[in-house]
C-alpha angles and dihedrals in degrees: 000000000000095000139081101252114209109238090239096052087047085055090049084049090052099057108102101251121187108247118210131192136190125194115196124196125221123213078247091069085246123124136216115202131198134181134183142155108256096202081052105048123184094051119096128163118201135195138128105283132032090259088060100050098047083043089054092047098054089051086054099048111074086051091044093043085050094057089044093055088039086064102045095250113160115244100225108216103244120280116252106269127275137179122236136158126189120184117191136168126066126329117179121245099300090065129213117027113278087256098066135060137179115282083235088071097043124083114270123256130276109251111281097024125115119245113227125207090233120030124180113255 
């Protein structure tokens, strides 16, 4: 990185955040990918995979984590991890992928786990 990083803001990069990504298709094949930090909300890198979005996101965040401390916002540890997968754009008249199904036909969650909308079958 080109600029000077505060050591505060270097320990905050080093806590283990969840990354989460989401890839949505156009009716032109193409697809659009974003990727942010939910315990960290505001910062959001884009690009057209996945890769690019999550590598567009790391070079956000020391500038975005230094306003944030500018302003006294509080930094929030990393939430215990959790799986979700969410699919959007267009499918054709089958719906979802074979791979996933509804949460609705998936077993519920263990006390204490987070349900997702999509799970991997």
């Amino acid at each position: 990185m080109s600029q000077d990083i505060s050591p505060r803001v270097l320990e905050i990069l080093e806590r283990n955040y969840a990354v989460s990504s989401e890839i949505e298709a156009t009716p032109d094949g193409s697809q659009l990918c974003a990727s942010w930090l939910p315990d960290l909300p505001g910062c959001v890198g884009q690009g057209p995979t996945v890769a690019d979005a999550q590598a567009r996101l790391m070079e956000l965040l020391p500038a975005y984590i230094e306003e944030l401390l500018n302003q006294n916002v509080e930094i929030p540890e990393p939430s215990p991890p959790t799986v979700q997968i969410q699919a959007m754009g267009f499918f054709d008249q089958t719906g979802a992928p074979p791979e996933l199904k509804l949460a609705a036909e998936a077993p519920a969650p263990q006390d204490g786990a987070e349900s997702s909308s999509l799970v991997a079958a």
